[in-house]
LUMRO-697842 format. One record per residue (C-alpha): residue number from 1; residue in one letter; x, y, z. Coordinates in Angstrom, 3 decimals, padded with zeros to 6 digits. Last residue first. Example, Ala and Ser with C-alpha at 12.3 -4.5 7.8 and 13.67 -1.06 7.14 Angstrom:
residues 2
+-----+---------+----------+----------+----------+
: num : residuo :        u :        v :        w :
+-----+---------+----------+----------+----------+
:   2 :       S :  013.670 : -001.060 :  007.140 :
:   1 :       A :  012.300 : -004.500 :  007.800 :
+-----+---------+----------+----------+----------+
This chain:
residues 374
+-----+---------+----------+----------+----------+
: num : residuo :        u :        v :        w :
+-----+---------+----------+----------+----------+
: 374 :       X : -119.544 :  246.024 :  059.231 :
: 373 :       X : -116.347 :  244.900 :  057.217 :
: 372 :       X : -117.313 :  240.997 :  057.349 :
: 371 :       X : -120.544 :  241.958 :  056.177 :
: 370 :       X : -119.759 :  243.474 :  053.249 :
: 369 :       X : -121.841 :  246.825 :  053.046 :
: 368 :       X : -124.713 :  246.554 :  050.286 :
: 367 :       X : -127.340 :  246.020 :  052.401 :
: 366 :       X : -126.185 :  249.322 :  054.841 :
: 365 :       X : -126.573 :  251.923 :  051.925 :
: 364 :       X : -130.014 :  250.627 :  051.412 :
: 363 :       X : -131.248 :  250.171 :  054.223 :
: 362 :       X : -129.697 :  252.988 :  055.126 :
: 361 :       X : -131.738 :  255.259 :  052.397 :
: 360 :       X : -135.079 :  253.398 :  053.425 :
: 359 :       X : -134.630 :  255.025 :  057.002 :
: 358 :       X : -133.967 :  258.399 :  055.481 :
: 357 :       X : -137.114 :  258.056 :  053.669 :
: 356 :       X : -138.836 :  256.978 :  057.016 :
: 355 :       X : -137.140 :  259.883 :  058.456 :
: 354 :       X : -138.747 :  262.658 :  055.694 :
: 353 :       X : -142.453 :  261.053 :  056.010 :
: 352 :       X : -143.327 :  262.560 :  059.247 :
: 351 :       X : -142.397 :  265.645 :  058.561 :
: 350 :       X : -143.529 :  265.541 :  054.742 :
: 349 :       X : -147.126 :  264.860 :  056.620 :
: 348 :       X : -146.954 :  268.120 :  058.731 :
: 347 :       X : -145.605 :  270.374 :  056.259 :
: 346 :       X : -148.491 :  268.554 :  053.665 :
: 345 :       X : -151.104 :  269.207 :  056.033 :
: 344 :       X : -153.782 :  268.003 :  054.029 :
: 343 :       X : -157.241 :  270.120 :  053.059 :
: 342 :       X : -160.223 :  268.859 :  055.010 :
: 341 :       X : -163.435 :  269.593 :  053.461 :
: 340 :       X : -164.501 :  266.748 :  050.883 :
: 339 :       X : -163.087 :  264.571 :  053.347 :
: 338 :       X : -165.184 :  265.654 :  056.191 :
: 337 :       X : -164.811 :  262.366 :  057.917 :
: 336 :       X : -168.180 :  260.915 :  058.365 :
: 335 :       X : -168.289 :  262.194 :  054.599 :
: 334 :       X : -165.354 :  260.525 :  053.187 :
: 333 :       X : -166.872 :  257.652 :  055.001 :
: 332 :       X : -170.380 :  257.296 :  053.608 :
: 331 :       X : -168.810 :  257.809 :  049.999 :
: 330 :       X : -167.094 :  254.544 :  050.822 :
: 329 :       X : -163.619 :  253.166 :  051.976 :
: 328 :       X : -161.806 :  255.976 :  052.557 :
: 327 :       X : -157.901 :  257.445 :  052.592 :
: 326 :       X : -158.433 :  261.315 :  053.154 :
: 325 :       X : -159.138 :  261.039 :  056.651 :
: 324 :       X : -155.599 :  259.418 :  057.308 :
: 323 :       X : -153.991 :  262.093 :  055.025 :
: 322 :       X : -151.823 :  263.941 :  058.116 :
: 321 :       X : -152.251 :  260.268 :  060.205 :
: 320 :       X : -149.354 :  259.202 :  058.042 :
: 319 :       X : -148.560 :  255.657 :  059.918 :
: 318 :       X : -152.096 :  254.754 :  059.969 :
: 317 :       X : -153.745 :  255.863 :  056.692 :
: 316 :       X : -150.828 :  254.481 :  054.633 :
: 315 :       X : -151.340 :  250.822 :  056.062 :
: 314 :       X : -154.873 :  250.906 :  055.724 :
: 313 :       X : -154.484 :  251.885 :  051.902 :
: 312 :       X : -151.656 :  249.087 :  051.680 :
: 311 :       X : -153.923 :  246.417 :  053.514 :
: 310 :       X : -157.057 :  247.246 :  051.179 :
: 309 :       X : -155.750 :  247.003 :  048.031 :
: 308 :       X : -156.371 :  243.223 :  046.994 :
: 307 :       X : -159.477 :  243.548 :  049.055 :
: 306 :       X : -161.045 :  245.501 :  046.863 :
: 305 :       X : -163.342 :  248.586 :  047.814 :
: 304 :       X : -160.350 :  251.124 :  048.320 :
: 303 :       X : -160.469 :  254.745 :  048.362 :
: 302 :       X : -158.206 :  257.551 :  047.323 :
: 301 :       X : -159.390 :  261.275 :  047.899 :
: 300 :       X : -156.370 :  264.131 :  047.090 :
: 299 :       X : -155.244 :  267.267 :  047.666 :
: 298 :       X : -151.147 :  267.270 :  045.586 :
: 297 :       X : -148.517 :  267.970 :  047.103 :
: 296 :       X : -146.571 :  266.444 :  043.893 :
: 295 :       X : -144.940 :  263.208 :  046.282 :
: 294 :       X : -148.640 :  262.974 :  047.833 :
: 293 :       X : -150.333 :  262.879 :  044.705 :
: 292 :       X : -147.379 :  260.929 :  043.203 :
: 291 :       X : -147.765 :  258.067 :  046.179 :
: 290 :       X : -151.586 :  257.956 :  046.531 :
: 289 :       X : -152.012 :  257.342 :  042.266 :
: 288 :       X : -148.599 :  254.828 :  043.474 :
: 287 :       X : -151.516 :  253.096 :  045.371 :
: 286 :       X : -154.109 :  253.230 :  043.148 :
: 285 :       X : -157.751 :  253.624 :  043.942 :
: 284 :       X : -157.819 :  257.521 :  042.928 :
: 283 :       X : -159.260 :  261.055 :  043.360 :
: 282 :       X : -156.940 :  263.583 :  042.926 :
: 281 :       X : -157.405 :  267.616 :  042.174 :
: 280 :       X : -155.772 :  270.600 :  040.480 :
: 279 :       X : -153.711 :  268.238 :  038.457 :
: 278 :       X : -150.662 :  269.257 :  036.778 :
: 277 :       X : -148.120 :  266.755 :  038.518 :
: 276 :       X : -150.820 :  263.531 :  038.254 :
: 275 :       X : -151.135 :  264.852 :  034.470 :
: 274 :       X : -147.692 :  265.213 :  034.254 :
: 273 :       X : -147.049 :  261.313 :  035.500 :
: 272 :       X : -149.228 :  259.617 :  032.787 :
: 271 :       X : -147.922 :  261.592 :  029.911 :
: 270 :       X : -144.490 :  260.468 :  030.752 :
: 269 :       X : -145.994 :  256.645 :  031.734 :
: 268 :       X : -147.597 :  257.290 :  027.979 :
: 267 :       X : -151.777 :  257.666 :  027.869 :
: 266 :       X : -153.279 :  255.358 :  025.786 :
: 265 :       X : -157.560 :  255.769 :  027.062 :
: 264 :       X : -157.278 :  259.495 :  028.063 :
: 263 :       X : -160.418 :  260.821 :  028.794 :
: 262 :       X : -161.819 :  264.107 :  028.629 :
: 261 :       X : -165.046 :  265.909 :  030.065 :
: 260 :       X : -165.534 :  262.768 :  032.467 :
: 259 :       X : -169.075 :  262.216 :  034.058 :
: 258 :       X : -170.378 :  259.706 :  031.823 :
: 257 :       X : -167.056 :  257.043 :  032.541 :
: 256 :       X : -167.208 :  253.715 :  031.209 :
: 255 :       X : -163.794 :  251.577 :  033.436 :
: 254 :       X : -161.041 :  249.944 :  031.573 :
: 253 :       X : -160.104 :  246.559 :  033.248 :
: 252 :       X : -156.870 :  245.880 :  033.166 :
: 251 :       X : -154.815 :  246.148 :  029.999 :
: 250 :       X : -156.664 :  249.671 :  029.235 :
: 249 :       X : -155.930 :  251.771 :  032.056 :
: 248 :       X : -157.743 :  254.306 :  031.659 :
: 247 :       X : -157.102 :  258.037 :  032.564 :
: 246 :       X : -160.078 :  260.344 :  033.503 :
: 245 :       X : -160.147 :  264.104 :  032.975 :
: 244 :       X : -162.978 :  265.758 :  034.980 :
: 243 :       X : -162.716 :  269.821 :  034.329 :
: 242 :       X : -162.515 :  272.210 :  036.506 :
: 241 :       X : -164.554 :  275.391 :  037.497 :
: 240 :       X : -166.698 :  274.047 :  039.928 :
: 239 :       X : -163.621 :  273.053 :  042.168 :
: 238 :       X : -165.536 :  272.248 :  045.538 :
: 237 :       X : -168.630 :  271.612 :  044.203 :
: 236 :       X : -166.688 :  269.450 :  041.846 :
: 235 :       X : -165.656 :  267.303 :  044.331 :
: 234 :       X : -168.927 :  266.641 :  045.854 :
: 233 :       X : -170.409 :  265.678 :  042.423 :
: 232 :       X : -167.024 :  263.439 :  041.841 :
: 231 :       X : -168.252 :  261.096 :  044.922 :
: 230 :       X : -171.781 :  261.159 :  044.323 :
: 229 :       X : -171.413 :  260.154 :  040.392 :
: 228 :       X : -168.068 :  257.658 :  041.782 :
: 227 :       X : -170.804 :  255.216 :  044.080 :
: 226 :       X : -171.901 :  254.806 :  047.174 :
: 225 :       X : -169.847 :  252.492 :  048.202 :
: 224 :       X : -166.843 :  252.872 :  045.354 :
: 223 :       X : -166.362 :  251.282 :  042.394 :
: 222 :       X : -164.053 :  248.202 :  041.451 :
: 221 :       X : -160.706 :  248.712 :  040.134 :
: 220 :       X : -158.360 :  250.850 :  038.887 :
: 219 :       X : -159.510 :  253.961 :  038.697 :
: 218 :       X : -157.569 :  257.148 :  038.071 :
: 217 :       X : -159.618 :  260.274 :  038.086 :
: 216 :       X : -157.862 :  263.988 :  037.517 :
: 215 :       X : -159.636 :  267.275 :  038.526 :
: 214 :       X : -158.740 :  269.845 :  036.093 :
: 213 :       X : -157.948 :  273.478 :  035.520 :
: 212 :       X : -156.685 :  274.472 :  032.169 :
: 211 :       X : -153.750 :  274.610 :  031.073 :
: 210 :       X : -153.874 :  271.459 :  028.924 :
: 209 :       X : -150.855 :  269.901 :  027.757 :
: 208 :       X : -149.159 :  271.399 :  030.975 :
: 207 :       X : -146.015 :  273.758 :  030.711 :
: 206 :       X : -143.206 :  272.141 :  033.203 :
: 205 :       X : -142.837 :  269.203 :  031.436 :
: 204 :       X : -141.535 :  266.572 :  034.203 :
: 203 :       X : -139.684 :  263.318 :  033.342 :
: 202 :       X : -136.410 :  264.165 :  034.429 :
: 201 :       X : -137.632 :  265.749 :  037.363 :
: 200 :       X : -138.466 :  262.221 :  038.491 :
: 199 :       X : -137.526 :  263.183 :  041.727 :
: 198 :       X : -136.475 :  259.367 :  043.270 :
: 197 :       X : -136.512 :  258.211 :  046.646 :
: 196 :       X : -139.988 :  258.210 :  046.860 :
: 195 :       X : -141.225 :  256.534 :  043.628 :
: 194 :       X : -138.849 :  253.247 :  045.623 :
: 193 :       X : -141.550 :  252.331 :  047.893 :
: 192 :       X : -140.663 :  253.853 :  051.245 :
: 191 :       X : -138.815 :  251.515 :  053.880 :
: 190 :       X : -141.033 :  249.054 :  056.785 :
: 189 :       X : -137.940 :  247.212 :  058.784 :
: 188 :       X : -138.388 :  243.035 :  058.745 :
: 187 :       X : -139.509 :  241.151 :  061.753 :
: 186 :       X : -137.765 :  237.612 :  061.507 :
: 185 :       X : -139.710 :  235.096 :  062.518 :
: 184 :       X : -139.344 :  232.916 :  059.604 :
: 183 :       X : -142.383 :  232.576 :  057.884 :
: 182 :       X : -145.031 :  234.555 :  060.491 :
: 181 :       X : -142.465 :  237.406 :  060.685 :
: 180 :       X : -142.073 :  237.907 :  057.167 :
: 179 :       X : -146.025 :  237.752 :  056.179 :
: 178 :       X : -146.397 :  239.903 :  059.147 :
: 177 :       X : -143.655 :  242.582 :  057.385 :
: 176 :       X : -146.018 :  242.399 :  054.238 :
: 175 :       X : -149.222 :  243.053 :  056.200 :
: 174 :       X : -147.282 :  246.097 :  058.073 :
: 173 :       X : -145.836 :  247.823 :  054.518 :
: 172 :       X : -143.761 :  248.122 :  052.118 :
: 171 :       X : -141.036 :  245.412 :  053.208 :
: 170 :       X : -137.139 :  244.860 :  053.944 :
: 169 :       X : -134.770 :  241.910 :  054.143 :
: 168 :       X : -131.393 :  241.721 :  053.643 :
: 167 :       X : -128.793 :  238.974 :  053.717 :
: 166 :       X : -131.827 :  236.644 :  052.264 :
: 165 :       X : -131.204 :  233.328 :  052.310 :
: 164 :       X : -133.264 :  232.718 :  055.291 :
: 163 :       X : -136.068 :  234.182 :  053.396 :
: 162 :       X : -135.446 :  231.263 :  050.475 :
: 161 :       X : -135.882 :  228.431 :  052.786 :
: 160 :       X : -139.168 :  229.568 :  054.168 :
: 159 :       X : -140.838 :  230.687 :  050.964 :
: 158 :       X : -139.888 :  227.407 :  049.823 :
: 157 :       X : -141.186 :  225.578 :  053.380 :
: 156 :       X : -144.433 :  227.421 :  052.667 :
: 155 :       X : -144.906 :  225.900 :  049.502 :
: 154 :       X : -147.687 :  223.285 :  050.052 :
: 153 :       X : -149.096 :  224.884 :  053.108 :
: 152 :       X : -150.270 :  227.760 :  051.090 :
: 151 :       X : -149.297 :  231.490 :  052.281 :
: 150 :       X : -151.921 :  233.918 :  053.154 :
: 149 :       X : -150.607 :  237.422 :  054.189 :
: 148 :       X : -152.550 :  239.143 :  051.266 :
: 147 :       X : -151.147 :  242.287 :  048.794 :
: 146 :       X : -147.558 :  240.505 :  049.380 :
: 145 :       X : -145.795 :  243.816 :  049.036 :
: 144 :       X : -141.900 :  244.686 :  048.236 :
: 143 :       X : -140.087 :  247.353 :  049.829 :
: 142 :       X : -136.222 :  246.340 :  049.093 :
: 141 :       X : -135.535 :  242.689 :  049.532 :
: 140 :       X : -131.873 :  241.956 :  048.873 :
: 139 :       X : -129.694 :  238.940 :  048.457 :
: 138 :       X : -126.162 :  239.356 :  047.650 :
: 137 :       X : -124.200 :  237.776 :  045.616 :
: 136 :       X : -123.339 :  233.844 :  045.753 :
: 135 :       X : -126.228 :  232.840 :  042.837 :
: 134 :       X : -125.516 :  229.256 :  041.224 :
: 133 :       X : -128.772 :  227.744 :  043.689 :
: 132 :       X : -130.514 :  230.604 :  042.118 :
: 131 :       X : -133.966 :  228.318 :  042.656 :
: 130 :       X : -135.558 :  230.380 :  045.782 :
: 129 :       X : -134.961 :  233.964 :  044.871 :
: 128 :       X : -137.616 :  234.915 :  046.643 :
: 127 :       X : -139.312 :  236.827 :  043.413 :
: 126 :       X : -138.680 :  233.387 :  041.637 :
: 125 :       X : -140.595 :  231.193 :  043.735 :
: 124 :       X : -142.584 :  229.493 :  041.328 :
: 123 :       X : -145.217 :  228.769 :  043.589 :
: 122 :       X : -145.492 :  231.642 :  045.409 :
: 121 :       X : -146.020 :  234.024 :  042.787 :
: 120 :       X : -149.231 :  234.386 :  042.248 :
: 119 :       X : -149.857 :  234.510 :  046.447 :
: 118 :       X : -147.967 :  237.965 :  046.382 :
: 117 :       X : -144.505 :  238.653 :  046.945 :
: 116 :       X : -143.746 :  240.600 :  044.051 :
: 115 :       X : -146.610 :  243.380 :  044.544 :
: 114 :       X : -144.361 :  246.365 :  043.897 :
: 113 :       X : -141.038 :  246.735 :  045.010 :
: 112 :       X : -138.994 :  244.670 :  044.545 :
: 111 :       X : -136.248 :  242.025 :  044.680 :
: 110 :       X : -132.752 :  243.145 :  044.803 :
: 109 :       X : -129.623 :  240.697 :  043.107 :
: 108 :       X : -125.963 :  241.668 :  043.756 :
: 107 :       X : -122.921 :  241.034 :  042.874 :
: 106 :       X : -124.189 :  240.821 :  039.263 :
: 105 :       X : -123.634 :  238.724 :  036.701 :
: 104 :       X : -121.566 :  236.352 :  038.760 :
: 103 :       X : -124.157 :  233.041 :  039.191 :
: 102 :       X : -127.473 :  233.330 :  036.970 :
: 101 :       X : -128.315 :  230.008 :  036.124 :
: 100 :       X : -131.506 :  229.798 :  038.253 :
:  99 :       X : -132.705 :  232.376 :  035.983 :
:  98 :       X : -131.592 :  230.982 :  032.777 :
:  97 :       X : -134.670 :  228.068 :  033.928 :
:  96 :       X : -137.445 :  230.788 :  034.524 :
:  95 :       X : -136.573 :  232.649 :  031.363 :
:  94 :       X : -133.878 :  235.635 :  031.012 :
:  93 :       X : -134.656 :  237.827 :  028.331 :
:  92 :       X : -131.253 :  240.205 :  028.051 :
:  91 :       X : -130.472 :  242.806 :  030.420 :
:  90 :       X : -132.562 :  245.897 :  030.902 :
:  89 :       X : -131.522 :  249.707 :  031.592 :
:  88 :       X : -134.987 :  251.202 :  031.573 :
:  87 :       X : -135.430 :  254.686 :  030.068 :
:  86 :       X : -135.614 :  254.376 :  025.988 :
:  85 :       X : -136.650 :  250.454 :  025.446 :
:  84 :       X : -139.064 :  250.881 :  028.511 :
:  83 :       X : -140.801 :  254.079 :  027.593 :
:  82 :       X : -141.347 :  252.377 :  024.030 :
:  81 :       X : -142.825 :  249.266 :  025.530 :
:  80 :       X : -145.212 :  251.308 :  027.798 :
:  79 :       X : -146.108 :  253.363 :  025.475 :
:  78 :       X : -146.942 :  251.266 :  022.838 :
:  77 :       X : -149.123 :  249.392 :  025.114 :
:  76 :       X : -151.435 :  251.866 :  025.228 :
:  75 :       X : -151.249 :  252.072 :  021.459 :
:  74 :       X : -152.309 :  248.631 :  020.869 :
:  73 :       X : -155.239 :  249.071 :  023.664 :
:  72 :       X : -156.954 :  251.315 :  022.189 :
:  71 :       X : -159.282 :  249.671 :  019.645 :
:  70 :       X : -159.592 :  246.514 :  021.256 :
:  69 :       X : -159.774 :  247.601 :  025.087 :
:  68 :       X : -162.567 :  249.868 :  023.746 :
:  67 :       X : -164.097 :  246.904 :  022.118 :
:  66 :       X : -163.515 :  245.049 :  025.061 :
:  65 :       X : -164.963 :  247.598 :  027.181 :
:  64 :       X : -168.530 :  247.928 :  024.857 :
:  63 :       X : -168.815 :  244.317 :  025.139 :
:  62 :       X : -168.575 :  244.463 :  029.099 :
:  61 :       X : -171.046 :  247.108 :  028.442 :
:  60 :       X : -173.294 :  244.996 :  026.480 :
:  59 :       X : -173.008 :  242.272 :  029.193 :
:  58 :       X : -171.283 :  238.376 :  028.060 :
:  57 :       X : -174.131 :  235.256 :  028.517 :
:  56 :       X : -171.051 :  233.269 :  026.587 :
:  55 :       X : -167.678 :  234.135 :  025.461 :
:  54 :       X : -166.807 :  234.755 :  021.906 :
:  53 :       X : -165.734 :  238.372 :  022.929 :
:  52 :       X : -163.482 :  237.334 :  025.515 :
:  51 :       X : -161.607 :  235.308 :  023.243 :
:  50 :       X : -161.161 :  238.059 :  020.541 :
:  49 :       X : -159.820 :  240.201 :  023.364 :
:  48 :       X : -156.743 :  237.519 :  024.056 :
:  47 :       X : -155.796 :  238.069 :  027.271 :
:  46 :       X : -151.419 :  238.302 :  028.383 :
:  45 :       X : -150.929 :  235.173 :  030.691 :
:  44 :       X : -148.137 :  235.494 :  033.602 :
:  43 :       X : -147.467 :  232.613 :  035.049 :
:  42 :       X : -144.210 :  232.176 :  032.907 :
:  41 :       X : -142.880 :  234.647 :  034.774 :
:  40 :       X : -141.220 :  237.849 :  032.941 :
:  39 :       X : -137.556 :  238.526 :  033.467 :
:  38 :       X : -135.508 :  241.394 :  032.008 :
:  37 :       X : -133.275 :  241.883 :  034.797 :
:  36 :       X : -133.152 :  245.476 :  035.566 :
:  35 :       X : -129.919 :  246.801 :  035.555 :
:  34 :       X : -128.071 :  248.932 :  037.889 :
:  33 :       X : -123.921 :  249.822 :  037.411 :
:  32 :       X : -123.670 :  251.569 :  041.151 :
:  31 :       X : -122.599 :  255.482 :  040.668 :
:  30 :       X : -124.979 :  256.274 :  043.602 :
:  29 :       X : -126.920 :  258.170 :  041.234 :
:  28 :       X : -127.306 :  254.474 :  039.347 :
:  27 :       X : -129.313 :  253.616 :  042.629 :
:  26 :       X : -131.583 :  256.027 :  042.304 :
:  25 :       X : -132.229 :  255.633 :  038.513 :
:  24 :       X : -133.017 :  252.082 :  038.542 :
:  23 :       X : -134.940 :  252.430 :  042.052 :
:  22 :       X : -136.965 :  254.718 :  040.369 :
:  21 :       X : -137.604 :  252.990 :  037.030 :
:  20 :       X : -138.663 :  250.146 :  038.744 :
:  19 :       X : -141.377 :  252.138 :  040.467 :
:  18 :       X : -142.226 :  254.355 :  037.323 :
:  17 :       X : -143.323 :  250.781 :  036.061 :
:  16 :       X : -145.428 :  248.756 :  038.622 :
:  15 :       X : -147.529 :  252.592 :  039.211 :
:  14 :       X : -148.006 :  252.992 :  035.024 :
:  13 :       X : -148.984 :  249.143 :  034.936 :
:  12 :       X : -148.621 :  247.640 :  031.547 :
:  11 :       X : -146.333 :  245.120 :  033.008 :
:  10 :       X : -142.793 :  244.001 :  032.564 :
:   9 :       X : -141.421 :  245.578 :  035.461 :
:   8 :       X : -142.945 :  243.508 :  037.938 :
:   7 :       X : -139.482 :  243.301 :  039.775 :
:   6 :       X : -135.919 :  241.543 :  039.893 :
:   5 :       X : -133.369 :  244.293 :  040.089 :
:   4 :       X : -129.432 :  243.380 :  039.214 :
:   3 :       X : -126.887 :  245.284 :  041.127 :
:   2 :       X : -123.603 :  245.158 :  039.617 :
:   1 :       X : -121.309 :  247.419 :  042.376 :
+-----+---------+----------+----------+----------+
């Protein structure tokens, strides 16, 4: 079959990335012809560092990041772009309007994973599908996240018409299946995001860079109650020989680090994933950081202080109790939980996390089945 995927995969994002590249490379083992559909919305604004340095009543250390971003962010992006030309299998640029155009290219069309559905991209629609009025394939929705269940008056009967389109529908996680159910009343099955069903072997080096012993921080966002000095102190007392090694994301919004003994500022999405696979230790407020800590067995500490992240973290925490203490939302927590202390069950929590894989597999295998054959 010609299955065309419709994701973020145009981002400098290491988690928004290995995810397409996932379900590219799972569903090519099943011998389908996969492409990802090369697709960026015109919403999407790339920042101009000179700008933000001309701007007004601006901090020294925001000044200090830009610079950073300045210097390092070229390369950074390098990596990306190079690890997409050389392991994604992408079509041609399509814009907005040669996306409604698209009629037999593929028989069929899956949107996801990754944040797709959120409020950004309600307006234009295009993660739903809602203006490939030429399109007669199949629609599918495999594990994608709307971040917040809020939906604007103004296009909820787009959002509306476009579901019912769909002759698939699955989600990431419980906000994402309420977002369903409140639109069209329709309550959607919860599958694994796509970094699960795939080994990534491929992309493995089984002798580290550094062989030595390290405790590996990826921050996204904002920092934690209580803050990261506390948080990484506790840590170390419990691995006082390792090292700190930080990597920064520099297209978002790089973080200034005093505690790290190395930091990678233009790290590869290869490099990326062997330092997750290497690491003694995780602590993290990204989701897919969660995902390859607990897909490498990894211990790990993830925490969430913005609300953007909250509802997947939650989400995680509930339906794999095994790491439910290990998911926080403050330095106060890990402790009221013995974070620092508990090591995960990862027999117990593979347990529980083998049938929803097998659940996401027929999904799968069941979307593409004609209907009139089922």
């Amino acid at each position: 079959m010609k299955i065309g995927i419709l994701t973020f995969h145009f981002g400098y994002n290491y988690g928004g990335l290995l995810q397409a590249y996932g379900l590219q490379q799972y569903l090519a083992s099943w011998g389908h012809n996969v492409k990802i559909i090369n697709y960026i919305p015109p919403n999407v604004k790339h920042k101009t560092y000179a700008r933000q340095l001309v701007s007004r009543n601006i901090s020294t250390k925001h000044i200090r990041k830009i610079i950073k971003k300045k210097r390092f962010g070229s390369k950074y992006k390098n990596g990306f772009d190079l690890f997409r030309t050389n392991f994604l299998n992408l079509t041609e640029h399509y814009s907005y309007d040669e996306l409604s155009e698209i009629s037999d290219e593929f028989e069929a069309i899956i949107v996801g994973s990754d944040q797709i559905w959120n409020p950004g991209q309600h307006k234009l629609g295009s993660y739903f599908l809602s203006h490939l009025n030429k399109f007669n394939g199949k629609r599918i929705s495999y594990s994608p996240c709307c971040a917040i269940n809020s939906v604007q008056a103004e296009n909820k009967n787009i959002l509306i018409n476009a579901l019912n389109k769909f002759d698939a529908i699955s989600v990431r996680n419980k906000e994402t299946q309420d977002f369903v159910h409140k639109l069209i009343k329709q309550t959607p099955p919860i599958v694994v995001d796509p970094v699960l069903l795939w080994g990534f072997d491929e992309l493995i080096q089984q002798e580290p860079e550094d062989p030595s012993s390290y405790i590996l921080v990826y921050i996204l966002g904002s920092e934690i109650n209580g803050g990261h000095n506390k948080v990484i102190e506790r840590i170390k007392s419990k691995y006082p020989e390792a090292q700190v090694i930080s990597i920064i994301a520099t297209e978002d919004k790089p973080q200034l680090f005093n505690w790290t003994n190395k930091t990678y500022w233009q790290a590869t999405p290869v490099e990326w994933i062997n330092l997750f696979y290497h690491a003694a230790f995780i602590y993290t407020d990204s989701f897919h950081g969660v995902l390859f800590s607990i897909k490498f067995a990894k211990p790990f500490l993830a925490y969430y202080a913005d609300i953007k992240r909250r509802s997947r973290f939650i989400d995680l925490a509930k339906r794999f109790i095994p790491i439910s203490d290990n998911i926080i939302d403050s330095y106060n927590d890990a402790e009221k939980k013995s974070a620092f202390e508990k090591a995960i069950n990862y027999e117990e929590l593979y347990k529980l996390l083998k049938p929803e894989v097998d659940r996401s597999i027929s999904f799968l295998q069941e979307s593409f089945v004609d209907s009139s054959t089922k």
